[in-house]
N, C-alpha and C positions, 0 to 999 in steps of 0.2 A: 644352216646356222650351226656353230659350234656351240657345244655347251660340255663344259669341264666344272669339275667341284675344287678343282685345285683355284688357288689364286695368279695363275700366269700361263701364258699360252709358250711350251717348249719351245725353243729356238725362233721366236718372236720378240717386235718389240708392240706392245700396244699404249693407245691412248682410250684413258678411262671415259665412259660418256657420260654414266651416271648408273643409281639404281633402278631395274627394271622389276616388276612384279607381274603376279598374276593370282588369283584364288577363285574360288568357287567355296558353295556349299553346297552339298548334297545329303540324301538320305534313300535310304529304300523302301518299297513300298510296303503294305503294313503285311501281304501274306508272306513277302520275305523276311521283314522284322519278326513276325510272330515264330516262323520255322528258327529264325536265330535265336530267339529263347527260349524254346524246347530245346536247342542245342548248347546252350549252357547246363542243361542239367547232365548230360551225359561229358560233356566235354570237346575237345578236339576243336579242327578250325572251322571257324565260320565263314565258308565261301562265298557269302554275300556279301558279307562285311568287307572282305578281302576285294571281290573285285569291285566293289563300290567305291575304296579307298584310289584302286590302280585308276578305276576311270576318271576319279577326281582329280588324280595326280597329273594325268593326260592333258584334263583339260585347262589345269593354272598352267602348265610348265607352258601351251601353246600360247596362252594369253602374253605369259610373259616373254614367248619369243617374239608374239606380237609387238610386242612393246618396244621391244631391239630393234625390228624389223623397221618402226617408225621414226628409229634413231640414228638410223645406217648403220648399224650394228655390224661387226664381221662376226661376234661371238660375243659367248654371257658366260663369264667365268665366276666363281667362288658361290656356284649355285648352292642353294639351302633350301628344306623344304620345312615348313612348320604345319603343324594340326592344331585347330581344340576342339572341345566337343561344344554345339552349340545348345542340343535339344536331345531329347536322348532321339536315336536313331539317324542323326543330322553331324555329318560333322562339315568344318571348313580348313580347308586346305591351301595355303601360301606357299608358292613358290618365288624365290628370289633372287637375287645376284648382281653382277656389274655387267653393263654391258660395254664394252670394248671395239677400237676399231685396229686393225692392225697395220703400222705402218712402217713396218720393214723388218728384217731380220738382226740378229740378235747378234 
């Protein structure tokens, strides 16, 4: 599956199929949460935070290929990812875009 942030596939013509989505919520667990706030006091990255976010992101972006996937998708272009925070240590993560079929060149 292609997935581009731009809105058009180069040297393509496509037909739009609709909006695909995907999210998740997640958090980490509380010995990770607690180590992440003794690390606010000194400062620097929070590693936990950090890869909690990437595996969150993993998991909507697949959701939402999923979604493509049930569409005959050839690709999901003008992808966006949004956050909020839901609970403190919880956030939810949406991934979105068009999904697309390609039917011919440009």
């Amino acid at each position: 599956m292609l997935l581009l942030n731009i809105e058009y596939i180069p040297g393509k013509r496509i037909e739009a199929l609709g909006m695909v989505k995907g999210s998740v919520v997640q958090c980490k667990n509380f010995g990770k949460d607690f180590m992440a706030g003794m690390k606010t006091l000194v400062g620097g990255e929070i590693e936990g935070y950090t890869e909690m976010l990437n595996e969150a992101r993993q998991i909507a972006t697949k959701r939402m290929v999923d979604e493509a996937i049930a569409m005959e998708a050839d690709a999901v272009i003008a992808i966006r990812y949004a956050s909020a925070s839901i609970m403190q240590s919880a956030a939810e993560i949406c991934a979105y875009g068009t999904a697309v079929r390609v039917i011919g060149e440009a």
